[in-house]
C-alpha positions as CSV (number, residue, x, y, z in Angstrom):
1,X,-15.6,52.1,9.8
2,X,-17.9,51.2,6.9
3,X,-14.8,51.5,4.2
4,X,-12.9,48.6,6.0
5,X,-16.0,46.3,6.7
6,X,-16.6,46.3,3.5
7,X,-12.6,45.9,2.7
8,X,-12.7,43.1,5.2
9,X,-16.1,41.4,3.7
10,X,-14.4,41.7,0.3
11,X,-11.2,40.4,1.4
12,X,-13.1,37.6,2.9
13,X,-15.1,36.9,0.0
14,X,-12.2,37.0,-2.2
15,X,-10.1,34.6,-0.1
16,X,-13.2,32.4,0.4
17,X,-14.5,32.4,-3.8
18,X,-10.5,31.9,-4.0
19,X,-10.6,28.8,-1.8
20,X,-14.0,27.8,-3.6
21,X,-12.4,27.9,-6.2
22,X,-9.4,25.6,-5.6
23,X,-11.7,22.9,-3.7
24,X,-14.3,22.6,-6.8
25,X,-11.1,22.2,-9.2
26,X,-9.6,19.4,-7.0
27,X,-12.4,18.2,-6.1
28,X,-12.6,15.3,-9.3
29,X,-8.6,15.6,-9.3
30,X,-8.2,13.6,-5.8
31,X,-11.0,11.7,-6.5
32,X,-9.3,10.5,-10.4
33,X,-5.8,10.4,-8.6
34,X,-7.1,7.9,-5.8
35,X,-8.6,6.0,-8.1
36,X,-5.2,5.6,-10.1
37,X,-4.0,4.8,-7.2
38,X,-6.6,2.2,-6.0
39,X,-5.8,0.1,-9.4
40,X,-2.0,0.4,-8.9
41,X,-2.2,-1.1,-4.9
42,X,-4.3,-4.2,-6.6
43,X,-2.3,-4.4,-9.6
44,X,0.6,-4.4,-7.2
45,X,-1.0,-7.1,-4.5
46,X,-1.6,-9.2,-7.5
47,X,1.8,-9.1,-9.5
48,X,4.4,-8.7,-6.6
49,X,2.4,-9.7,-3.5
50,X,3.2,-7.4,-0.4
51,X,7.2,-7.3,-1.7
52,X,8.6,-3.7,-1.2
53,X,9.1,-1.7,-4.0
54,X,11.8,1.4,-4.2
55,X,10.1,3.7,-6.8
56,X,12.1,6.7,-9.0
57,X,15.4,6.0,-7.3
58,X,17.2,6.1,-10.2
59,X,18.0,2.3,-11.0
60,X,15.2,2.0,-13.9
61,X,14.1,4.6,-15.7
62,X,11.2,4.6,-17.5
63,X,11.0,6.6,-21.7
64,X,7.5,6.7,-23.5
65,X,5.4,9.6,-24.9
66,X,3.3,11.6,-23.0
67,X,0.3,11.7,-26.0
68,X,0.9,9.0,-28.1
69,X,0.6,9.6,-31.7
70,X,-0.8,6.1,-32.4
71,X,-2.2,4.5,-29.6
72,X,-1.9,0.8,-31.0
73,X,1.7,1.7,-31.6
74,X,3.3,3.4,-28.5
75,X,7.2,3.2,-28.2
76,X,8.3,2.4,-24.6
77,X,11.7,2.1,-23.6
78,X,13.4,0.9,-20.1
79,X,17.0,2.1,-19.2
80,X,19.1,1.0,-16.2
81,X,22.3,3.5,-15.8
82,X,25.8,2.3,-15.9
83,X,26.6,3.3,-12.2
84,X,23.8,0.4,-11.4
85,X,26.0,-2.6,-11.3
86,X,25.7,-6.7,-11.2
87,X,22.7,-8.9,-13.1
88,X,19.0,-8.2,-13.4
89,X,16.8,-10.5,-12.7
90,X,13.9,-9.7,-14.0
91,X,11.8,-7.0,-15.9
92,X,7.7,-6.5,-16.0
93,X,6.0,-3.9,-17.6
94,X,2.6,-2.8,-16.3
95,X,-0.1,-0.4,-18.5
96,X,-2.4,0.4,-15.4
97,X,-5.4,0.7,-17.6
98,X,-5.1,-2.0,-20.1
99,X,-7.3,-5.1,-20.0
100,X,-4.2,-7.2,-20.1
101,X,-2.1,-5.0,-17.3
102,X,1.2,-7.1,-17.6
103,X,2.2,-6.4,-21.1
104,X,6.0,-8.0,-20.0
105,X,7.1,-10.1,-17.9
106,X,10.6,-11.0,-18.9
107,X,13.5,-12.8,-17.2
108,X,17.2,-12.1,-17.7
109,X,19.8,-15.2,-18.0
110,X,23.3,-15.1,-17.7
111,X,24.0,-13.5,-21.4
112,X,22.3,-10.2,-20.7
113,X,25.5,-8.7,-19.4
114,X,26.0,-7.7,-15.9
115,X,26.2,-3.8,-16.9
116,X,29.5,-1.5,-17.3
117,X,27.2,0.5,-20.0
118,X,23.5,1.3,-20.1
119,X,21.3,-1.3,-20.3
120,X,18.4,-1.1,-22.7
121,X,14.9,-3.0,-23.6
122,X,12.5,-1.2,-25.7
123,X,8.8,-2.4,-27.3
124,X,5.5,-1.1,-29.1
125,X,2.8,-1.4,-26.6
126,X,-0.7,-0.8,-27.3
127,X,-2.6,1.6,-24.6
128,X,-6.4,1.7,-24.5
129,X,-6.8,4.8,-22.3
130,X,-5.0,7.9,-20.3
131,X,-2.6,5.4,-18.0
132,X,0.4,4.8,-16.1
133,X,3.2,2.7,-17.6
134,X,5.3,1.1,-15.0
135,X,8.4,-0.8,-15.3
136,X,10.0,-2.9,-12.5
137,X,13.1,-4.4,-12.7
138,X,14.7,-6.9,-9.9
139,X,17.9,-6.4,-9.0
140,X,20.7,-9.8,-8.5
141,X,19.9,-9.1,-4.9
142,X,15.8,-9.6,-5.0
143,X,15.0,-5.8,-4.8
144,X,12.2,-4.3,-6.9
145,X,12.8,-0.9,-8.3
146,X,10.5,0.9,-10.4
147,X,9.5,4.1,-12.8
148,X,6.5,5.5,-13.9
149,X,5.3,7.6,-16.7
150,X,1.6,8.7,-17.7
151,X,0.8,8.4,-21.1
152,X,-2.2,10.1,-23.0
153,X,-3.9,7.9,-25.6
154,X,-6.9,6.0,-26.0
155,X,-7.9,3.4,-28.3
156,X,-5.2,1.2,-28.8
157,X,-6.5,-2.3,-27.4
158,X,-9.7,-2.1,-30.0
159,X,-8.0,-0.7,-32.9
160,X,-8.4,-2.0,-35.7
161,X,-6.0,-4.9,-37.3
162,X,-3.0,-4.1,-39.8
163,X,-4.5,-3.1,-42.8
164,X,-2.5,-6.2,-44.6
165,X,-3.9,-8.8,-42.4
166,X,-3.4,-10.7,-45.5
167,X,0.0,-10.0,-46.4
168,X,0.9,-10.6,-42.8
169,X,-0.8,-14.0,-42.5
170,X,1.4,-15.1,-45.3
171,X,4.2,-13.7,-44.0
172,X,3.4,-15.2,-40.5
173,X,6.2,-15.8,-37.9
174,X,9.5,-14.2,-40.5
175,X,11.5,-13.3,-37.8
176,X,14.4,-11.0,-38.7
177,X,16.9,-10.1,-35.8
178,X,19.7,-8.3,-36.2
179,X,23.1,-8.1,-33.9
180,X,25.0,-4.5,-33.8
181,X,28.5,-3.8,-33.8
182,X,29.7,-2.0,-30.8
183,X,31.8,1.8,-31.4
184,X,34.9,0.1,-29.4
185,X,35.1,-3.7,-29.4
186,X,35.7,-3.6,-25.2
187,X,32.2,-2.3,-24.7
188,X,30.7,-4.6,-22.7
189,X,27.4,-4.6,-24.2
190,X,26.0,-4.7,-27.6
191,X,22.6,-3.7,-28.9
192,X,20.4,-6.3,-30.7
193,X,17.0,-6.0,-32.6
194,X,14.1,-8.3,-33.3
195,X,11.3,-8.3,-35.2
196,X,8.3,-10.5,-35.9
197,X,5.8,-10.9,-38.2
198,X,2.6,-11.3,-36.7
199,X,-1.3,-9.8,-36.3
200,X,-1.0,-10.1,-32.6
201,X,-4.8,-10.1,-33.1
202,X,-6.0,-9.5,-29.2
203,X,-9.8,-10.0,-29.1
204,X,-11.6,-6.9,-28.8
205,X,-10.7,-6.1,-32.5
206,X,-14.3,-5.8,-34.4
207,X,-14.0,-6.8,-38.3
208,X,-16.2,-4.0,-39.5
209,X,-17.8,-6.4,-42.2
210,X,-19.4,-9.3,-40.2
211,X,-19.2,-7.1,-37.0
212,X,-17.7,-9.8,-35.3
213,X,-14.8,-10.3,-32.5
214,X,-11.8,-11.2,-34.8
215,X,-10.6,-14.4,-32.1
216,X,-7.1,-13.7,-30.2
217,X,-3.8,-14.8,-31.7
218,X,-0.6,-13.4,-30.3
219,X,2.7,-14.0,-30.0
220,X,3.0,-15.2,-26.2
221,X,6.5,-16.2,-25.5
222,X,9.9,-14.7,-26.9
223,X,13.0,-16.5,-25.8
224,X,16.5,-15.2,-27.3
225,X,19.2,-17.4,-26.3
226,X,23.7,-16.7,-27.5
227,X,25.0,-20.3,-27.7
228,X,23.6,-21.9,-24.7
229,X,23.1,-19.1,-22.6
230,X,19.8,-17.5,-22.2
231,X,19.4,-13.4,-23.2
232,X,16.1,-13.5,-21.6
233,X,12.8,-15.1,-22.0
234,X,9.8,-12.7,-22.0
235,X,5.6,-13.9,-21.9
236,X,3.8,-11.0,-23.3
237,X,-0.1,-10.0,-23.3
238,X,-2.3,-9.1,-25.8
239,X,-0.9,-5.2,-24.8
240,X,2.3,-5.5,-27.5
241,X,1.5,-3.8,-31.0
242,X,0.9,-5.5,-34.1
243,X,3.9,-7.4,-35.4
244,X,6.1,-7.3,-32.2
245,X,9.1,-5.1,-31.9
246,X,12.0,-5.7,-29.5
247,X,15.8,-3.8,-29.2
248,X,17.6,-4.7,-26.5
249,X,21.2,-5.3,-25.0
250,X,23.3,-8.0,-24.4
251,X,26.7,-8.8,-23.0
252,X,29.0,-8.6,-25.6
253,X,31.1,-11.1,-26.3
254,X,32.0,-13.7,-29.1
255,X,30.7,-12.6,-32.4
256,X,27.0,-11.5,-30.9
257,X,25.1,-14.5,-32.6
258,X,22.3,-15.3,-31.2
259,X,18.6,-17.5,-31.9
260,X,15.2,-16.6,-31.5
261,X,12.1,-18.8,-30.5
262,X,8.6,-17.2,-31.1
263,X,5.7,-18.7,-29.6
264,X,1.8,-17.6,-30.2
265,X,-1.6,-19.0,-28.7
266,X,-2.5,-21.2,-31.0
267,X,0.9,-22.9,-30.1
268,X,2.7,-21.8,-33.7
269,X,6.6,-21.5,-33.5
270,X,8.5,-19.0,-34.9
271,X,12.3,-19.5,-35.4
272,X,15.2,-17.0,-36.4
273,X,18.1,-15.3,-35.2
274,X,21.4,-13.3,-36.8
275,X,22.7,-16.4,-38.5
276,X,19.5,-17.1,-40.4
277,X,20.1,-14.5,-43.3
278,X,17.8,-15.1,-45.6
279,X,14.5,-13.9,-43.0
């Protein structure tokens, strides 16, 4: 009798320390994850209202590190499969934790190609701590669909400015964009690449000499436009890296020239595009 109460008391104290065990070590996990959660239903409320929004059904997917080796220079890219058919509408990308959530907010015109391939839209983002990245696309028929990933980095929103502020000051607004050739000439998308010369100073950059807030200057408004038909048109946040990166696709068709207007805060434009080869 003695033998199994003390087997019972020791298989209750087991399952009990065992149990102890698994509430203390949750116990900051809910309370982190439904904070995470908190931020995402106001980020949400504020962005896209009370509109519905299908999440990790397969229509966006979402491609980003999950510890970022630079944290001011973090590649994201968003990929709608081939099986999802007709225009997008729309694309916003959304660093939970960032003072400047919306780091995209881009719309699609009618020369962004209605799909038959993989469509593509990648960017440098900067991430100031452990976060969700979110992209949201809408679909030609209104619907919201989104992916997730978490990305580990910290640091990114205060780091500090390209070493060659100089250089790049001089060198402000050079836009170089380049168009790719598709493998077979009936592929009926191509990929395209742009790239601008610019600080994209955000604010919370100290200058470690006068100690100082270095003021905000960033490149606030991308349009890329084939003829006279819009690509897309994008407003960006003070969350895209230094000297702004884009590669995207586009319908293809004609020879795949397209233009390039750059606008930053303090209301500097930017132009370029494939045909202008000397940038």
């Amino acid at each position: 009798m003695g033998a199994l109460i003390r087997d019972t008391w020791a298989g209750r104290w087991s399952a009990w320390a065992s149990v102890a065990v698994v509430c203390l070590g949750a116990w900051s996990i809910p309370a982190e994850a439904a904070a995470e959660q908190d931020l995402w239903t106001s980020l949400r409320a504020e962005v896209f209202a009370d509109r519905a929004i299908a999440e990790n059904d397969g229509v966006v997917l979402i491609e980003a590190p999950d510890r970022a080796e630079d944290a001011a220079l973090v590649p994201v890219t968003v990929r709608v499969p081939p099986d999802v058919k007709g225009a997008l509408k729309s694309l916003t990308l959304i660093i939970d934790q960032n003072p400047a959530p919306v780091a995209v907010s881009l719309t699609f015109g009618p020369a962004a190609g209605e799909g038959g391939g993989e469509r593509r839209f990648s960017t440098r983002v900067r991430i100031d701590t452990y976060s969700y990245v979110r992209a949201i696309v809408e679909t030609a028929d209104g619907q919201l669909h989104m992916a997730s990933t978490f990305v580990k980095a910290s640091g990114g929103c205060s780091a500090p400015a390209p070493k060659d502020i100089d250089g790049t000051s001089a060198n402000l607004g050079k836009i170089v964009a380049r168009s790719f050739e598709p493998a077979l000439p009936a592929t009926p998308l191509r990929e395209a690449q742009v790239m601008i010369r610019h600080p994209n100073i955000n604010g919370l950059q100290m200058d470690p000499v006068t100690r100082a807030y270095t003021p905000a200057r960033f490149v606030r408004d991308v349009t890329v436009t084939r003829g006279s038909d819009l690509v897309f048109r994008t407003e960006l946040s003070i969350s895209i890296s230094a000297d702004p990166h884009f590669r995207f696709t586009y319908g293809n068709s004609g020879d795949g020239d397209f233009d390039v207007v750059a606008v930053d805060t303090d209301e500097a434009v930017f132009k370029g595009g494939t045909r202008h080869k000397g940038l």
